[in-house]
Biopython code that builds the backbone (N, CA, C, O; Angstrom):
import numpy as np
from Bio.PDB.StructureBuilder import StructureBuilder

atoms = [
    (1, "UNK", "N", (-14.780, 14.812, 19.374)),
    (1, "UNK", "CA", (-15.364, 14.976, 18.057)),
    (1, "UNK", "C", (-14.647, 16.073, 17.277)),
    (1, "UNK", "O", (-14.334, 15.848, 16.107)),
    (2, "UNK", "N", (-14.366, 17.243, 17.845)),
    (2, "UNK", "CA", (-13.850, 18.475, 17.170)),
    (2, "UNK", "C", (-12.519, 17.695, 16.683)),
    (2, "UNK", "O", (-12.235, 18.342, 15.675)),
    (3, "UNK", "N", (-11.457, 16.606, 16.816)),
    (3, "UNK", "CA", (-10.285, 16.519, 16.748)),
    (3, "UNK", "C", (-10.265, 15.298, 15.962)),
    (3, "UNK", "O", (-9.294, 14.958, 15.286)),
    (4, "UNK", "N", (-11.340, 14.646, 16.057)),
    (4, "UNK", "CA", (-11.394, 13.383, 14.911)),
    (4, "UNK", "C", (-12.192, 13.741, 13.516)),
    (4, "UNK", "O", (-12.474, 12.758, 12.831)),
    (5, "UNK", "N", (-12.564, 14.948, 13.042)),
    (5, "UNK", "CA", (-13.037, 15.306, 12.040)),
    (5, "UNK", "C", (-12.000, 15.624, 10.862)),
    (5, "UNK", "O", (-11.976, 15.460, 9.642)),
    (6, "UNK", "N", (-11.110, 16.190, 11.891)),
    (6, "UNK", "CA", (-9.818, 17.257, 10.577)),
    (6, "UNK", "C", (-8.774, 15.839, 10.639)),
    (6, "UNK", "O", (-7.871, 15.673, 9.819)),
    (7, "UNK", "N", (-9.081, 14.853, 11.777)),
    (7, "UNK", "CA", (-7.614, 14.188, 11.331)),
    (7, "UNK", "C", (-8.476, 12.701, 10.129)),
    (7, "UNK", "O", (-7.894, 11.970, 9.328)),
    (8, "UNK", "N", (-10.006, 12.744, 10.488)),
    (8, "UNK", "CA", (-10.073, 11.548, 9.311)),
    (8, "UNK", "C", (-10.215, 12.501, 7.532)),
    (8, "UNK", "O", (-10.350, 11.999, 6.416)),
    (9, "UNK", "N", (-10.115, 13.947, 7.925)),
    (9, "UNK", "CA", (-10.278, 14.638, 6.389)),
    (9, "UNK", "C", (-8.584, 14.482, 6.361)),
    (9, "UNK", "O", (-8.163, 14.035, 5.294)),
    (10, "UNK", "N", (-7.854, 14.700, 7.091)),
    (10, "UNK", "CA", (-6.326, 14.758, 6.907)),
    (10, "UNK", "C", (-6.368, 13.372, 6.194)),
    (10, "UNK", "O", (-6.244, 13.277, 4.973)),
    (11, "UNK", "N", (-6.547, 12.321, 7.006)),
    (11, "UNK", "CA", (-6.196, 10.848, 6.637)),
    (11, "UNK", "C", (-6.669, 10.664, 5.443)),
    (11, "UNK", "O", (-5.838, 10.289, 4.616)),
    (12, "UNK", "N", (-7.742, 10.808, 5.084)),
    (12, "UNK", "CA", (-8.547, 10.808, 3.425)),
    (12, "UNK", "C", (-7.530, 11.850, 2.365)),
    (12, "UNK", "O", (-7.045, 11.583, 1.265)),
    (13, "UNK", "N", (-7.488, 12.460, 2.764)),
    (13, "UNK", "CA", (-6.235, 13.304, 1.934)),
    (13, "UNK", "C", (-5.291, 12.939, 1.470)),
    (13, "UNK", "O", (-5.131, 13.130, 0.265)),
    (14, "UNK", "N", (-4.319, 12.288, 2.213)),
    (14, "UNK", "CA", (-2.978, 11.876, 2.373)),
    (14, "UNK", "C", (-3.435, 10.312, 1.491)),
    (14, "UNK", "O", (-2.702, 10.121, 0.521)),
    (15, "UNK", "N", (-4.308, 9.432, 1.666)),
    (15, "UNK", "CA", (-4.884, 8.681, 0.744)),
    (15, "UNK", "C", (-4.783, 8.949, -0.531)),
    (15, "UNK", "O", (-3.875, 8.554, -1.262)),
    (16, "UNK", "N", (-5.656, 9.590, -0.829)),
    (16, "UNK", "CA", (-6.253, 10.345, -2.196)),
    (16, "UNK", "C", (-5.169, 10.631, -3.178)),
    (16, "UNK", "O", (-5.215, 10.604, -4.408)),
    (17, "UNK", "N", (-4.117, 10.931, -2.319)),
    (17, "UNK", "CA", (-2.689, 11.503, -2.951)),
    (17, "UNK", "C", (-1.853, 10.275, -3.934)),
    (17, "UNK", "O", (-1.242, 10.536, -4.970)),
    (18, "UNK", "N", (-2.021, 8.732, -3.247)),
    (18, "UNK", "CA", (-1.800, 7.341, -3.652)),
    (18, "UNK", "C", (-2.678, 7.177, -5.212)),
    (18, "UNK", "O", (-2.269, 6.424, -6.096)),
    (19, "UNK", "N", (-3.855, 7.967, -5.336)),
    (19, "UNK", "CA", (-4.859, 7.086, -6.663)),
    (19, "UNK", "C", (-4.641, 7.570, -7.881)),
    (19, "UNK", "O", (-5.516, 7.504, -8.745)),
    (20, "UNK", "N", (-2.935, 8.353, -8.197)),
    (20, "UNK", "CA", (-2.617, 8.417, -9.296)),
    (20, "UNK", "C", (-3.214, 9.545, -10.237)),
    (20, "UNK", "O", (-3.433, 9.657, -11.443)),
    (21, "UNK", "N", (-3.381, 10.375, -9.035)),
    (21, "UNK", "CA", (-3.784, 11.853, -9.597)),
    (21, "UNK", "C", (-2.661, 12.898, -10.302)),
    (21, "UNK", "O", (-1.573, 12.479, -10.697)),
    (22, "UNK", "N", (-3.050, 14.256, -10.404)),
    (22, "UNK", "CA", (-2.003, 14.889, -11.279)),
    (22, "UNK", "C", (-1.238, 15.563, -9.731)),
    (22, "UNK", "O", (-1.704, 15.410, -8.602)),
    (23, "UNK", "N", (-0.092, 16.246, -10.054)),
    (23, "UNK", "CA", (0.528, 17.171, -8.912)),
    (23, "UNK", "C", (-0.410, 18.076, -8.419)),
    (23, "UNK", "O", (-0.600, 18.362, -7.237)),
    (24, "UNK", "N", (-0.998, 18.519, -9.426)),
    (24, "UNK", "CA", (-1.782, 19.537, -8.874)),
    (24, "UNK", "C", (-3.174, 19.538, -8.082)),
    (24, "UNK", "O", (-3.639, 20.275, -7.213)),
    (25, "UNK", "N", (-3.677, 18.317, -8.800)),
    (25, "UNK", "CA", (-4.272, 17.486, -7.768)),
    (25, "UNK", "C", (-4.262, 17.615, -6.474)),
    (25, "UNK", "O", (-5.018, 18.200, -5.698)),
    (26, "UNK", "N", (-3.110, 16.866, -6.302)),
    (26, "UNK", "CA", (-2.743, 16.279, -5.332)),
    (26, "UNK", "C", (-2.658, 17.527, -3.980)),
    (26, "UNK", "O", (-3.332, 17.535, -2.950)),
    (27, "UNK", "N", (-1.486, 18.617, -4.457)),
    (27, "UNK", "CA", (-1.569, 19.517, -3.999)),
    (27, "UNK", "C", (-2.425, 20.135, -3.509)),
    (27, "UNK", "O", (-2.205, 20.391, -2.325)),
    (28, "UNK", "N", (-3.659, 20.634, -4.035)),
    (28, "UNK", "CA", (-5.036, 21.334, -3.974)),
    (28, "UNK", "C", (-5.688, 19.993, -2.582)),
    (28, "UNK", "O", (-6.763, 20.374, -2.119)),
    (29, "UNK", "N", (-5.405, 19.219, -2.226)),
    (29, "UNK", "CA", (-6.415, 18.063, -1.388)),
    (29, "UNK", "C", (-5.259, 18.397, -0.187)),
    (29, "UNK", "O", (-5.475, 18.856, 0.935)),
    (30, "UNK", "N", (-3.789, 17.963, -0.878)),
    (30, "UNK", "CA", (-3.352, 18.302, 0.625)),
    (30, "UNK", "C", (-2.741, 19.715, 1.242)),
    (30, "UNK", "O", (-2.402, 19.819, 2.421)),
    (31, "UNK", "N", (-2.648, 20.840, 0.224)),
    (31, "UNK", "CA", (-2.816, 22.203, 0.906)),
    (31, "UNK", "C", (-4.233, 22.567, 1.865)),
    (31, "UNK", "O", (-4.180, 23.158, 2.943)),
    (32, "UNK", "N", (-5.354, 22.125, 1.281)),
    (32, "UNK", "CA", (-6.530, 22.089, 2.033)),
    (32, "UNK", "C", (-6.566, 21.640, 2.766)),
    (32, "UNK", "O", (-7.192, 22.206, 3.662)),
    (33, "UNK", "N", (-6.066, 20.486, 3.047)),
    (33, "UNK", "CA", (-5.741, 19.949, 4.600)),
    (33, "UNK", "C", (-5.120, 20.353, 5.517)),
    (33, "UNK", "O", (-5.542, 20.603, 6.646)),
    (34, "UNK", "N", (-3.982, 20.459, 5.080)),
    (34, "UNK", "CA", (-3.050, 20.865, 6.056)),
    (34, "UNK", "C", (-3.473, 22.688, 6.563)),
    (34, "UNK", "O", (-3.143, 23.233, 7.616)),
    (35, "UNK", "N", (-4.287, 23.300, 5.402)),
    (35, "UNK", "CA", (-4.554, 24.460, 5.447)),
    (35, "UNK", "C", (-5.918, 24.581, 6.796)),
    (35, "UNK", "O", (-6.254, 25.511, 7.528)),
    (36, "UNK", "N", (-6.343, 23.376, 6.665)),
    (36, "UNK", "CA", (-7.590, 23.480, 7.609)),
    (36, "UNK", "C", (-6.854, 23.482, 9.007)),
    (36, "UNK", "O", (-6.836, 24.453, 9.763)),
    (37, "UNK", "N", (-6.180, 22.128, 9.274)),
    (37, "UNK", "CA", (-6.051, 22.486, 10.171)),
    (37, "UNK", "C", (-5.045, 23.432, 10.672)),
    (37, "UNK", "O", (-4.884, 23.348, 11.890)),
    (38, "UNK", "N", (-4.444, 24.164, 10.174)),
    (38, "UNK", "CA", (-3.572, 25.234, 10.897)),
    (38, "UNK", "C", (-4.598, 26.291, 10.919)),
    (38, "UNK", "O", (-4.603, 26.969, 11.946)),
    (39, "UNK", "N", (-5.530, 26.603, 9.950)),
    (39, "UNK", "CA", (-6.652, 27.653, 10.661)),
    (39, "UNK", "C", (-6.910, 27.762, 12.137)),
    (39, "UNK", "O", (-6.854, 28.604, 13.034)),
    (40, "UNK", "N", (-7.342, 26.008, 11.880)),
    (40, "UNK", "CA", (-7.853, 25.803, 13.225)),
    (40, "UNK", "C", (-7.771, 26.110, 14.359)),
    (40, "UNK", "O", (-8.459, 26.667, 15.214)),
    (41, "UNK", "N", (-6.110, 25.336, 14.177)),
    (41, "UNK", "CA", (-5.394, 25.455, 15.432)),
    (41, "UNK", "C", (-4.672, 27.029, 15.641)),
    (41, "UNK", "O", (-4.025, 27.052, 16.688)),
    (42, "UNK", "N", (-4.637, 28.402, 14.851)),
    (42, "UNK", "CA", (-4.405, 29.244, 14.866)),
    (42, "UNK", "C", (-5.642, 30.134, 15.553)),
    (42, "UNK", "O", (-5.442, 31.061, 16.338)),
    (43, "UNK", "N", (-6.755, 29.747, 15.178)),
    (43, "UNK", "CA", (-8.147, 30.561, 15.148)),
    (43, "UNK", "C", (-9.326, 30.043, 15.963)),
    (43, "UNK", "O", (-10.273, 30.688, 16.412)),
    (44, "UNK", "N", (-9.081, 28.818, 16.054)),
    (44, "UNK", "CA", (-9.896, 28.104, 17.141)),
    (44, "UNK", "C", (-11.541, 28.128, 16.501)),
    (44, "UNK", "O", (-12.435, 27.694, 17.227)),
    (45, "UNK", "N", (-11.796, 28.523, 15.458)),
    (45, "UNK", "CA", (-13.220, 28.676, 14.778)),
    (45, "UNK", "C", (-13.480, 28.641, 13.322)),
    (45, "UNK", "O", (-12.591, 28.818, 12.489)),
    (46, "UNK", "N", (-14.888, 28.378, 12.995)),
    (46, "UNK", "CA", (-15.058, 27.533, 11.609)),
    (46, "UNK", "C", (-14.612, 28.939, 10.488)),
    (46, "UNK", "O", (-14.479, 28.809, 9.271)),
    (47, "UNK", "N", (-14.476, 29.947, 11.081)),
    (47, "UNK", "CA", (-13.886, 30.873, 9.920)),
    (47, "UNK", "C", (-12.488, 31.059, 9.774)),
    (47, "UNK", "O", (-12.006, 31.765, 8.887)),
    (48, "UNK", "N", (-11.744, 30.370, 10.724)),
    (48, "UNK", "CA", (-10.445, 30.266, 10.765)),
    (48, "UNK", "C", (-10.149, 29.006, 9.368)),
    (48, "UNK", "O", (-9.631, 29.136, 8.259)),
    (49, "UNK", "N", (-10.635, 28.060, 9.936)),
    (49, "UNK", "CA", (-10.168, 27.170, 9.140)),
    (49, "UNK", "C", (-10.888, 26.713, 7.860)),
    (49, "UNK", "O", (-10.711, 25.737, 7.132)),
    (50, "UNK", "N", (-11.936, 27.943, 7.817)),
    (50, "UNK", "CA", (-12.170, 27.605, 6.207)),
    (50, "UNK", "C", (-11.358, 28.826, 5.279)),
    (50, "UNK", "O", (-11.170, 28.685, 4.070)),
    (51, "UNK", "N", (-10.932, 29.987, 6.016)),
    (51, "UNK", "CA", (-9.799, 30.708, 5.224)),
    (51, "UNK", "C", (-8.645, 29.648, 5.113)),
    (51, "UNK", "O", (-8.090, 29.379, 4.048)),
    (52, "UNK", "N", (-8.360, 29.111, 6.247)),
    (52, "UNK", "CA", (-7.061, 28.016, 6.445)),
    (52, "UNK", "C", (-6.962, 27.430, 4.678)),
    (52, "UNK", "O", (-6.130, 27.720, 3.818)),
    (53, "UNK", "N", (-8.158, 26.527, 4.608)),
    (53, "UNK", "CA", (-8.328, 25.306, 3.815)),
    (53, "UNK", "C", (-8.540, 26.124, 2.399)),
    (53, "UNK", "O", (-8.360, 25.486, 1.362)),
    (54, "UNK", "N", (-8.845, 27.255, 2.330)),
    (54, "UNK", "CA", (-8.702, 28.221, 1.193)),
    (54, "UNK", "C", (-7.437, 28.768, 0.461)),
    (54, "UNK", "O", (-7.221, 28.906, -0.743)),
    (55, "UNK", "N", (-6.644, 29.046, 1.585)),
    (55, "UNK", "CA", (-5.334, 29.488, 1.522)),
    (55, "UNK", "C", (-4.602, 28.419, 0.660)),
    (55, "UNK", "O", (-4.083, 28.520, -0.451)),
    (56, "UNK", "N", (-4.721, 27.325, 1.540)),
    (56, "UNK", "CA", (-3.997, 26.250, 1.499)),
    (56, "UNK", "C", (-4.153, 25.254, 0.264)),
    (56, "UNK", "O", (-3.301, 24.447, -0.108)),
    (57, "UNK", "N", (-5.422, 25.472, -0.304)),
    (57, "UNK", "CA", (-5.158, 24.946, -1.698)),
    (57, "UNK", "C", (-4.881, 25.550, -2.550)),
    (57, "UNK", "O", (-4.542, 24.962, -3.577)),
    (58, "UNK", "N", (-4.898, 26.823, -2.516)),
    (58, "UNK", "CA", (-4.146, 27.867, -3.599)),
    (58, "UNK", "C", (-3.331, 27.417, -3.512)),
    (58, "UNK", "O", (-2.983, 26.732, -4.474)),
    (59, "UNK", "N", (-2.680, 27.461, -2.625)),
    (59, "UNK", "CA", (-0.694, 27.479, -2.564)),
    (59, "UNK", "C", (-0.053, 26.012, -3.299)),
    (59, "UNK", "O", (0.806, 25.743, -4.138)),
    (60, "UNK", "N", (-1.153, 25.169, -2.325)),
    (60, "UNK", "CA", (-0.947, 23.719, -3.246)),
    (60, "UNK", "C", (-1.199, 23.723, -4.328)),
    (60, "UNK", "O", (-0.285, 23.714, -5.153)),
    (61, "UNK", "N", (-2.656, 23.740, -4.760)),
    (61, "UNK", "CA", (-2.667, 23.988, -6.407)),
    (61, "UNK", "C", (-1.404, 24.312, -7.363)),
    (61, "UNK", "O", (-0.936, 23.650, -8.290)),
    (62, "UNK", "N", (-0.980, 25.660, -6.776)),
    (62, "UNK", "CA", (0.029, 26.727, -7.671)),
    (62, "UNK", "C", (1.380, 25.726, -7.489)),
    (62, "UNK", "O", (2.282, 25.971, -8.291)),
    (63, "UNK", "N", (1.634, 24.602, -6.510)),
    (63, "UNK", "CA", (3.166, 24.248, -6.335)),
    (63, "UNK", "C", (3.298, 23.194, -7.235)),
    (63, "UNK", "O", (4.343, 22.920, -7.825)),
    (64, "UNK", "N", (1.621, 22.257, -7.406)),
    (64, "UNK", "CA", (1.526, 20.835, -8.110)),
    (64, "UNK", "C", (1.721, 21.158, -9.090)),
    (64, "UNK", "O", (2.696, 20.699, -9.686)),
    (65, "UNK", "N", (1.005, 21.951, -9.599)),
    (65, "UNK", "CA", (0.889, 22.955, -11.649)),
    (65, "UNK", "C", (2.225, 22.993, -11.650)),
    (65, "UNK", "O", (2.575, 22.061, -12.375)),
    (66, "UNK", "N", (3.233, 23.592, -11.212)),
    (66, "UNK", "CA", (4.652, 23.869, -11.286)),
    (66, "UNK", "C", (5.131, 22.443, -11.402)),
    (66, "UNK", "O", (5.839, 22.150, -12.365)),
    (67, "UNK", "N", (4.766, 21.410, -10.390)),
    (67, "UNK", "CA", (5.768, 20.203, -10.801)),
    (67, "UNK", "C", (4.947, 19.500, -11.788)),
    (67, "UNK", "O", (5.470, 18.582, -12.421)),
    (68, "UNK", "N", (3.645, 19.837, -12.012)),
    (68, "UNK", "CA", (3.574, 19.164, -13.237)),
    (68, "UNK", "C", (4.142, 19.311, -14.705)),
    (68, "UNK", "O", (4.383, 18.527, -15.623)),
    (69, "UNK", "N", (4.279, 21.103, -14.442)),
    (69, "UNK", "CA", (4.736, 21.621, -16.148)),
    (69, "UNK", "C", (6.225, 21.348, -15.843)),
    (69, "UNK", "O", (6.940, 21.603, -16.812)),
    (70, "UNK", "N", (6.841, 20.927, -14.825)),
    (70, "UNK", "CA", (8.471, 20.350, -14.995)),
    (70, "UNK", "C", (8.644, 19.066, -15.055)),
    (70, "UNK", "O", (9.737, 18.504, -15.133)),
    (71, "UNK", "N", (7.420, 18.472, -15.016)),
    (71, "UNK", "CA", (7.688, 16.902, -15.335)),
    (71, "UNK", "C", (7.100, 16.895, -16.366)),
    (71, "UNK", "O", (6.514, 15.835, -16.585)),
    (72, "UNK", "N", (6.975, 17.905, -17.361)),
    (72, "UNK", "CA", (6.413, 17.307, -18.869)),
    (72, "UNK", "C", (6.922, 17.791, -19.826)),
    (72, "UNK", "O", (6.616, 17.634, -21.008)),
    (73, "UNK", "N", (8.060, 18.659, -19.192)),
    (73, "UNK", "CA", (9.330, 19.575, -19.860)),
    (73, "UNK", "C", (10.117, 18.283, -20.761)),
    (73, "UNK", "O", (10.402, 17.248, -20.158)),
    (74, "UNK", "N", (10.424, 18.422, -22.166)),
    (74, "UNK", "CA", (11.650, 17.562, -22.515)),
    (74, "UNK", "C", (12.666, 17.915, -22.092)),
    (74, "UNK", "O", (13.690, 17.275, -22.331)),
]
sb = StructureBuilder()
sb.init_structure("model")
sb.init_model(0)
sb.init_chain("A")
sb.init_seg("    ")
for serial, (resi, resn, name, xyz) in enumerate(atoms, 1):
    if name == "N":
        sb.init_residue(resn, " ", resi, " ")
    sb.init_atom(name, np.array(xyz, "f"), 0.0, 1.0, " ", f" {name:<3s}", serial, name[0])
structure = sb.get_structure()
């Protein structure tokens, strides 16, 4: 159970990324993912990987915003 939770939120993620969202979007769903589980697997506990999934959509957020304002650059 502990190992099929983060991989069907991973799998829903990596989905989500397909429905024609913005970069930043996109980013923010799969920094949180990927952010969860490296908490996880770093920290072994639910405060690991909710800093993880915190971290991790900042960073995403901040990378999608960037390719969005360069894909709308003339």
């Amino acid at each position: 159970m502990k190992t099929i939770v983060p991989s069907l939120f991973l799998a829903g993620t990596l989905f989500t990324g397909c429905a024609g969202l913005s970069d930043a979007s996109n980013g923010t769903l799969l920094g949180g993912g990927v952010g969860a589980l490296a908490g996880q697997a770093i920290g072994h506990d639910t405060k690991s990987t909710l800093i993880g999934s915190a971290v991790g959509a900042v960073i995403g957020y901040g990378v999608g915003n960037e390719r969005d304002k360069k894909r709308l650059q003339p």
